[in-house]
N, C-alpha and C positions, 0 to 999 in steps of 0.2 A: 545133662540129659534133656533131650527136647522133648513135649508134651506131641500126643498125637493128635496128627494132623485131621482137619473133618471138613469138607469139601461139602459147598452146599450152595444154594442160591445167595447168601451172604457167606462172602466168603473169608475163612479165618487160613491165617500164619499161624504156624509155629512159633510157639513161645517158650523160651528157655525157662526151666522153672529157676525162682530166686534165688535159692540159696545153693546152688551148683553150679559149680563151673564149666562152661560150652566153650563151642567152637559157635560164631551165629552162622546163619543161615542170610546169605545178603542176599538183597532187593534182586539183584538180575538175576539168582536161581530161583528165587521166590517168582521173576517175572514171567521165566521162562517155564516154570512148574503149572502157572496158571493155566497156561494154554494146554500144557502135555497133560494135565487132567479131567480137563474141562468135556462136559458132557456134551458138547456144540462147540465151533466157531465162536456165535452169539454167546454162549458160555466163558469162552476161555475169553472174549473181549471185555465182555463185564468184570473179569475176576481182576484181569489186568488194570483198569481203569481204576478197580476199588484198591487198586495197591497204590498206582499214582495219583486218588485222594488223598491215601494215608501220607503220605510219604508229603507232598503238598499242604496238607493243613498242617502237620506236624514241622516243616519246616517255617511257615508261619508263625506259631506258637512258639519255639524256640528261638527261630533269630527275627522274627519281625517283615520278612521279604518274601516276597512274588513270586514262585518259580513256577512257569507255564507248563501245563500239562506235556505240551511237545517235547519241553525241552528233558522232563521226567525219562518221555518215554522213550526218545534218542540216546540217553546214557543208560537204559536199563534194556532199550534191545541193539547194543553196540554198533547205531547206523550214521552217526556223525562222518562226516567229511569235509574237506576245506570250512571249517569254522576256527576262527580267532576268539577268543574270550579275554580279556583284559581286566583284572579286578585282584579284591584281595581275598584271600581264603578266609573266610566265616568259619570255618567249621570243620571236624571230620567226625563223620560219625562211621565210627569200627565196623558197629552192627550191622547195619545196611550197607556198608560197603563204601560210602558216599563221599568226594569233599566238596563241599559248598562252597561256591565263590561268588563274591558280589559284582550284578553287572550296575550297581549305582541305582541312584533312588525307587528304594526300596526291591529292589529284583535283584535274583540271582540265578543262577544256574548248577547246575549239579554234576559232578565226573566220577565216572569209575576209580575208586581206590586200587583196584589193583593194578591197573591201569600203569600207576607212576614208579619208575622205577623204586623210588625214594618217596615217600609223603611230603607235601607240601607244608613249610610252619604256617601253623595259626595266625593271622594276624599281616602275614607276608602279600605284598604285592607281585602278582603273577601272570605271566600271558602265558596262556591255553593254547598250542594252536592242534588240529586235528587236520592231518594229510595222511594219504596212503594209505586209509586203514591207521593210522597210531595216531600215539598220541606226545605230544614234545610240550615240557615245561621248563620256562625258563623266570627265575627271580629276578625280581627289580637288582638284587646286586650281579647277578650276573648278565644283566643286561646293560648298564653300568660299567662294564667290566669288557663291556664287547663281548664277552664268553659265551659259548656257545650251549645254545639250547639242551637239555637231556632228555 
């Protein structure tokens, strides 16, 4: 069960209470809720920004890497096009929807989990690329492999 929601000049998420089992609430509805409640424009921009803080220090904290507020706000309002990313998966975090990939010292980047047909393993070396509107990933072994992108 999620706690309610309270919309305010500091702006709070939905928090699953502890000991109950959810469904979460990821980042991009979280991103795009900001705006759809927001009391202004100037509103629903700040609420957004304070998401891709949280989202920002909190990946700091966790893996130790950089991720720029663009590159936040490009996977959470699904505007990416012809981008390549080249890196290993850091990370997936359920919650937020997110898998983290590293672009190398210290930086990373972030992609829509639902995004991939299939999750990426932890740990696996992967190229990103972003055409058409989608999104295609493909593993260092099936790259390896000649095999073709999914």
């Amino acid at each position: 069960m999620l706690h309610e929601r309270h919309f305010s000049t500091e702006t709070s998420f939905a928090q699953p209470a502890s000991n109950e089992s959810h469904m979460a609430v990821d980042a991009t509805l979280d991103y795009d809720i900001a705006e759809l409640f927001a009391e202004s424009a100037e509103d629903g921009r700040r609420r957004r920004q304070a998401l891709i803080d949280r989202i920002g220090n909190d990946l700091w904290a966790r893996h130790g890497v950089l991720v720029e507020d663009n590159e936040i706000h490009d996977c959470l309002a699904r505007t990416r096009v012809d981008v390549v990313n080249i890196g290993r998966v850091l990370g997936i975090d359920a919650e937020r929807g997110l898998v983290i990939q590293s672009l190398g010292r210290a930086r990373a980047t972030v992609h829509n989990l639902n995004s991939f047909p299939v999750p990426p393993a932890v740990g696996t070396l992967v190229t990103i690329t972003y055409r058409g509107g989608g999104l295609q990933c493909a593993s260092e072994n099936e790259r390896g492999r000649g095999g073709p992108a999914r």
